[in-house]
N, C-alpha and C positions, 0 to 999 in steps of 0.2 A: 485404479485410483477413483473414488468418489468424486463425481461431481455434485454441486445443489443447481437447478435453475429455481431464482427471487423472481418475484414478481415486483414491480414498483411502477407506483402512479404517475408517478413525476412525467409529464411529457418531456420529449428531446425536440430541438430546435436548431438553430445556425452553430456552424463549429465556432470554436473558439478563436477571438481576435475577428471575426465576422468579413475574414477575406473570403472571395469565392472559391468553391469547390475547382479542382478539376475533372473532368468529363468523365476521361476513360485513360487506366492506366494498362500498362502489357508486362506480365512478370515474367522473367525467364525462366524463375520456376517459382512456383505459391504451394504452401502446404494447406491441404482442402481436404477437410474429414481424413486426418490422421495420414493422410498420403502426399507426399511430394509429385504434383504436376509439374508439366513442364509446358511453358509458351502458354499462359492466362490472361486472358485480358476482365479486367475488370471493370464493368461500368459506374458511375456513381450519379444517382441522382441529385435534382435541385436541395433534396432536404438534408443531403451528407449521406444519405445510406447506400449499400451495393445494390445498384440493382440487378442485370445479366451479367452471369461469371462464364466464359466461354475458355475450354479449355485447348488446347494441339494449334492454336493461332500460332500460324511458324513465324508471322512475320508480323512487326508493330503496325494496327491501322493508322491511317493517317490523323497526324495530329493527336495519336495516343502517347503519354506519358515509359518512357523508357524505364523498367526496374530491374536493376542486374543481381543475384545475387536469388537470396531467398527469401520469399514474403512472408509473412505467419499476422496472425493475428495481435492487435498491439499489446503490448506488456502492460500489465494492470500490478503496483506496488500497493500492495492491501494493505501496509501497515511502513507509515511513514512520520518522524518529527523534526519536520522542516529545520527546524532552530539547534537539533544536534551537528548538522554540516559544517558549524564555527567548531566544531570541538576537534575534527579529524589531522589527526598529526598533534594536537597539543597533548589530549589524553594519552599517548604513547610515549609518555617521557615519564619515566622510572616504573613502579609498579602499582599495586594498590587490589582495590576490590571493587564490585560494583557501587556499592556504596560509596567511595574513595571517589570513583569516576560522577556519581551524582552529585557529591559537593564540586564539582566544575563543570558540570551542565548546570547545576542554580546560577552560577556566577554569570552564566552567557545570560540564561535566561533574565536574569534581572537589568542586561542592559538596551532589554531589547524597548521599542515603540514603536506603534503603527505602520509609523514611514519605512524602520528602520528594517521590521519583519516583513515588510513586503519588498523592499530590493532584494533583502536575503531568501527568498523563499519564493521569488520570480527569477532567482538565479539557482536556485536548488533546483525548482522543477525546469528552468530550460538543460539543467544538465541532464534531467532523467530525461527527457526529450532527447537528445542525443543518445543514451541508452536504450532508443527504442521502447522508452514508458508513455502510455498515450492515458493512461486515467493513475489518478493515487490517490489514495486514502488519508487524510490527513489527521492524526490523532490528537486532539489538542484541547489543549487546557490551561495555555497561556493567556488568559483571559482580559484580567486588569492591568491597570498599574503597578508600580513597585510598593508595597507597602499593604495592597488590593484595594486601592482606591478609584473607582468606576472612571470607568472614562465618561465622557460627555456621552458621546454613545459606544452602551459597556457593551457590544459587539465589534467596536470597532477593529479589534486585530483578527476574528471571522471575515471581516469585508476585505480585510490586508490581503491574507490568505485565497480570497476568491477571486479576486482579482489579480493576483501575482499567477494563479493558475493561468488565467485568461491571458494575460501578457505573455504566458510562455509558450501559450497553444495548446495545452494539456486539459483535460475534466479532470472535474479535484468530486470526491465526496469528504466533505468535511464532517469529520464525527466531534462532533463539538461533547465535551470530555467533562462531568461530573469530578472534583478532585477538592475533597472536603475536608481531610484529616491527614494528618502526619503518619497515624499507625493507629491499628485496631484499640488498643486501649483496655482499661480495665471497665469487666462487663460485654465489651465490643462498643460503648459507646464514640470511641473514636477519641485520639488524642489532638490538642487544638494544631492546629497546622506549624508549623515554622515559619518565620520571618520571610523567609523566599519563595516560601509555598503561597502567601498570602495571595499575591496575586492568582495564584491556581483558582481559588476556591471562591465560590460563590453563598458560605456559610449553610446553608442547605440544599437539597434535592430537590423542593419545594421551588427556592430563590434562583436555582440552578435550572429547573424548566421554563419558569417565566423568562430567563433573559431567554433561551435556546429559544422559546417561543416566539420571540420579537425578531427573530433574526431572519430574514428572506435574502436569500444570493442572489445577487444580479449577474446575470446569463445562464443559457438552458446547459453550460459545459457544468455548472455544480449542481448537486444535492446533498442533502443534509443529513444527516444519520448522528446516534449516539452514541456515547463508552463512559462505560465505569471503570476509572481509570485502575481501582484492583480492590480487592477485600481489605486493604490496609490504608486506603485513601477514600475508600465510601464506606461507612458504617453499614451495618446490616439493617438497621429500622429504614435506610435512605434509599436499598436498592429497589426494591419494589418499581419506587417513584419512576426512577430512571427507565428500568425495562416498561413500566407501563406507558411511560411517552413514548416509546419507538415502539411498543405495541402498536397502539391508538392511531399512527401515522405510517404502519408498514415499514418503518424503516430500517435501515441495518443497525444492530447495534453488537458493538466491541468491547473486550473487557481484557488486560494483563491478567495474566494465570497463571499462578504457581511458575514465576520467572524466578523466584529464589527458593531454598531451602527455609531459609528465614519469614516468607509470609507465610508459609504452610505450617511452620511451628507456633507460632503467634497463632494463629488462625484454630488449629487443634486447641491451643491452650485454654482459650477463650470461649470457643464454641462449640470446643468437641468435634467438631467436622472439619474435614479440609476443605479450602476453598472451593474446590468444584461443587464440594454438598452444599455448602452454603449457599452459592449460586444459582445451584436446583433449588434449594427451598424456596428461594425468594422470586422465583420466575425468571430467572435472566438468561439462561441457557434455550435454544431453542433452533428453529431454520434459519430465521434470521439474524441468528447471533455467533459472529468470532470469536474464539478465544487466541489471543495472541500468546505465543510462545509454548503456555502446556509443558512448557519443560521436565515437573519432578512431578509426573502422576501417581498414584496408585491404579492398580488392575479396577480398584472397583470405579478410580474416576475415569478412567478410559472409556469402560463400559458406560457412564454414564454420560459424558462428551459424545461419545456415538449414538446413543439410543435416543438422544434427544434431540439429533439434525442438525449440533452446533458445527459450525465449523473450525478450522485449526489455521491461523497463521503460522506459520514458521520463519524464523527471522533467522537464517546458519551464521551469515557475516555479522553479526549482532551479537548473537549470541555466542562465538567464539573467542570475539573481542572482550566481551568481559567477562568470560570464563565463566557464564551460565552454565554451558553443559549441553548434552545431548538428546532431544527432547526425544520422544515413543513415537516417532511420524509413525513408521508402519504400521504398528499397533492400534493408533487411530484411525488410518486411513482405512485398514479391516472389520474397525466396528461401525464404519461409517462416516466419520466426520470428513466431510470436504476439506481439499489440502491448498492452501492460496501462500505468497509469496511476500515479504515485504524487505524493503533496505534498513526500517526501522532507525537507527543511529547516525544513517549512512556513512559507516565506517570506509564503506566503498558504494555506490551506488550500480547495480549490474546484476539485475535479474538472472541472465546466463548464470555468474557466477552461482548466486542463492540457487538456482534449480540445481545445478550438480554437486553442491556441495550438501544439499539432505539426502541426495544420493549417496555421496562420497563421505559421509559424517558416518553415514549407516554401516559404511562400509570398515568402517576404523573402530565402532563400536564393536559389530559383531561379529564382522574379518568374515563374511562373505557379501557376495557381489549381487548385482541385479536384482534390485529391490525395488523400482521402478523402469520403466523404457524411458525411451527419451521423449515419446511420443507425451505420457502421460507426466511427465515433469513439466513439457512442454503447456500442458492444458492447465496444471498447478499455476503457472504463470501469466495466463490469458484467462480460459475460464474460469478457472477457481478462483483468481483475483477480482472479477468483474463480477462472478454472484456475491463476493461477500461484499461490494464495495454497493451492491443495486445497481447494475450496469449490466443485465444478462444480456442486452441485447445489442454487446460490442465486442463478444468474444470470438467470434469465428466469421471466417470468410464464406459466407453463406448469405444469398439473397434475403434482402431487407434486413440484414443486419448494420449496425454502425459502419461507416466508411472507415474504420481505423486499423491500420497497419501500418508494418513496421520492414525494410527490407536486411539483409545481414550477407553482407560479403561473402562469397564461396573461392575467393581468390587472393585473401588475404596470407600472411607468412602463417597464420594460426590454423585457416581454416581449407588449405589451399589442396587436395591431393585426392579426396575421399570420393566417390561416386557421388553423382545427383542424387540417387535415391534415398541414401543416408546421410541428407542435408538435414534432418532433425536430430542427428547423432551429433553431425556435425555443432551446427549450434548449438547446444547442449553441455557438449564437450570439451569443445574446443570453443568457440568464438566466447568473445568480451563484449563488452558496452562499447570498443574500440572501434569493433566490424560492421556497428549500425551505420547505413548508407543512407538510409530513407526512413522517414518517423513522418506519417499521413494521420490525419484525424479529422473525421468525416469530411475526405477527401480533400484537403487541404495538405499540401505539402507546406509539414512544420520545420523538417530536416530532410535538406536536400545534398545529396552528394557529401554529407558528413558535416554539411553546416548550417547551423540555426538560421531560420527563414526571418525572425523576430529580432533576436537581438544578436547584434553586430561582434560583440565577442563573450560567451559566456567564460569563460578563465577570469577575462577582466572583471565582469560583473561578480563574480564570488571574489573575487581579491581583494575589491574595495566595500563591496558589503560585510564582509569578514571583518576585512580591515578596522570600521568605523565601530565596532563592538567592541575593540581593545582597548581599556579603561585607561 
């Protein structure tokens, strides 16, 4: 499997929520450069990062932190929309299309505010917290008002989101989301958005980088990064703008891809090209740029997603939900395109799950087996999450990297029987979001013993955030 390592300016700083680090933690077993150790103790410096990783320690030094089970590097969710977690269980009542399922994510989306998106979305990410997610990608382009009338400060649901990170313990990359038209349109100049889109859209690409521009996160757990939210919601004269601001600033930038049959046709009709070419024309494809989903490619766009260092989200619980389809991982992952992980809808939130199920999706496509290890599904979910997100330097348990890991029960009813040494099969395979025991983030214990360090009951917090969105 492809990895990318990004490079990104941004200095790192105190963890999240700015409690102190712990010292030195003792893992019963840590998986370290693709190998399950056993008896690790890990030190952590004043600044959150590992400093001496010392391996065959039989027995915990004094005053080091107890971790039972197996360590790995923390989960990185490269493609997430905080405000679909109100939908999970309602969209499962009768049938429909994807389309069917987006007219009842507008309806969430229009009842949301500031206040309102940050209780829900400081209780979204403390539940990926408990899933053993220590950084997510925040795709967003809820922007304004209901109607797209500015707020006071038209950033204000950016600062919602950055701050609900930080209340949860988690780093967020916030890719703040270009989302200008309803559908390609005749010409390709872009159809005017809809009534519930309105708030998406910032009327241009242009008006669209000035607000991104005004906007600074407060604490060193965010960074900023951009997306074009797809070929049928940014006109093609608008992409330019957008890939040259996350040029110009190094940053990550994201784009939906060929997630329907339907923008690919639109998109030919109008342009002669499929999305992916259009994308190459206009600069947006490149090292530092995801393509989320990649579902209905052609051979020649594969080849071109690869040869150009883009990388590939893949969304499986997502994209089974609404009957997207089966995207080309392997196909990509061999022309090159780096493989990263997202909950995207959070239809379920559980990286485990997503890593075996691009396995297991491949496996029901093509009816043969072993199309990734677990090792390398494993690094889909840590490193290939954390380069596309600009965070290379929080994906492995290796000195002077981020303090953040994650520990996973080897004696649960799920995961309970297997050898040590295929504790990476193990979790892969078998463990859930259930088996996460421990969620650390430079060195700060977020999730201890299976329960959130910050807030007192995350169930209740999604129940009555949920709750208050109900018209």
């Amino acid at each position: 499997m492809t990895t990318r390592t990004r490079t990104n300016p941004n200095a790192t700083g105190p963890e999240p929520g700015g409690a102190p680090a712990e010292k030195v933690y003792w893992c019963e077993n840590a998986w370290l450069n693709g190998t399950v150790e056993q008896h690790v103790v890990l030190e952590v410096t004043a600044q959150g990062r590992l400093g001496a990783i010392r391996t065959g320690v039989q027995t915990p030094p004094p005053g080091a932190v107890t971790l039972r089970g197996l360590t790995l590097p923390g989960l990185a969710n490269a493609h997430s929309h905080a405000f679909h977690r109100a939908l999970r269980g309602t969209v499962q009542v009768g049938s429909g299309t994807f389309w069917t399922w987006r007219d009842t994510m507008y309806r969430t989306a229009s009842l949301l505010t500031p206040d309102s998106y940050y209780a829900l979305a400081r209780a979204v990410y403390a539940e990926m917290a408990l899933a053993g997610i220590t950084c997510v990608g925040e795709f967003h382009y809820l922007h304004h008002a209901p109607g797209g009338e500015r707020y006071d400060d038209p950033n204000a649901m950016s600062h919602a989101l950055v701050a609900a990170a930080a209340d949860a313990g988690i780093r967020i990359t916030l890719l703040d989301t270009a989302y200008l038209a309803s559908g390609i349109g005749p010409k390709g100049r872009g159809e005017p958005p809809t009534r519930p889109q309105l708030r998406f859209s910032d009327g241009s690409a242009e008006a669209w980088a000035e607000r991104a521009d005004a906007f600074s996160p407060d604490g060193d757990h965010a960074r900023v990064g951009a997306a074009v939210h797809s070929v049928r919601a940014v006109p093609a004269r608008e992409l330019h703008t957008v890939a040259e601001w996350a040029e110009q600033r190094k940053a990550p930038l994201h784009v939906h891809l060929s997630e329907q049959n339907a923008e690919n046709e639109a998109c030919e009709s109008v342009h002669g090209l499929t999305p992916t070419a259009l994308l190459a024309e206009h600069g947006v494809l490149g090292p530092r740029t995801t393509a989320v989903h990649a579902t209905h490619l052609t051979a020649d766009d594969i080849r071109t997603v690869g040869g150009s260092g883009t990388g590939v989200c893949m969304c499986p619980t997502t994209e089974r939900d609404l009957a997207d389809g089966i995207g080309p991982a392997p196909a990509l992952d061999g022309a090159g395109a780096g493989l990263s992980l997202g909950s995207d809808s959070h239809a379920v939130i559980d990286l485990f799950e997503e890593a075996r199920a691009l396995e297991l999706n491949e496996r029901l496509a093509s009816r043969t087996r072993g199309h990734w290890t677990a090792g390398q599904l494993l690094r889909a979910a840590t490193e290939g999450g954390h380069a596309a997100l600009g965070w290379p330097e929080a994906s492995r348990l290796e000195t002077g990297a981020l303090a953040d890991f994650v520990t996973v029960a080897l004696d649960s009813v799920r995961t309970a029987g297997p050898v040590v040494r295929l504790g990476a099969e193990t979790a892969v395979f078998a463990a859930t979001a259930a088996d996460v025991r421990h969620t650390v983030v430079a060195g700060r214990h977020v999730v201890r013993d299976g329960s959130h360090t910050l807030l007192d009951s995350v169930p209740k917090a999604l129940t009555e955030s949920i709750a208050a969105l109900r018209p």
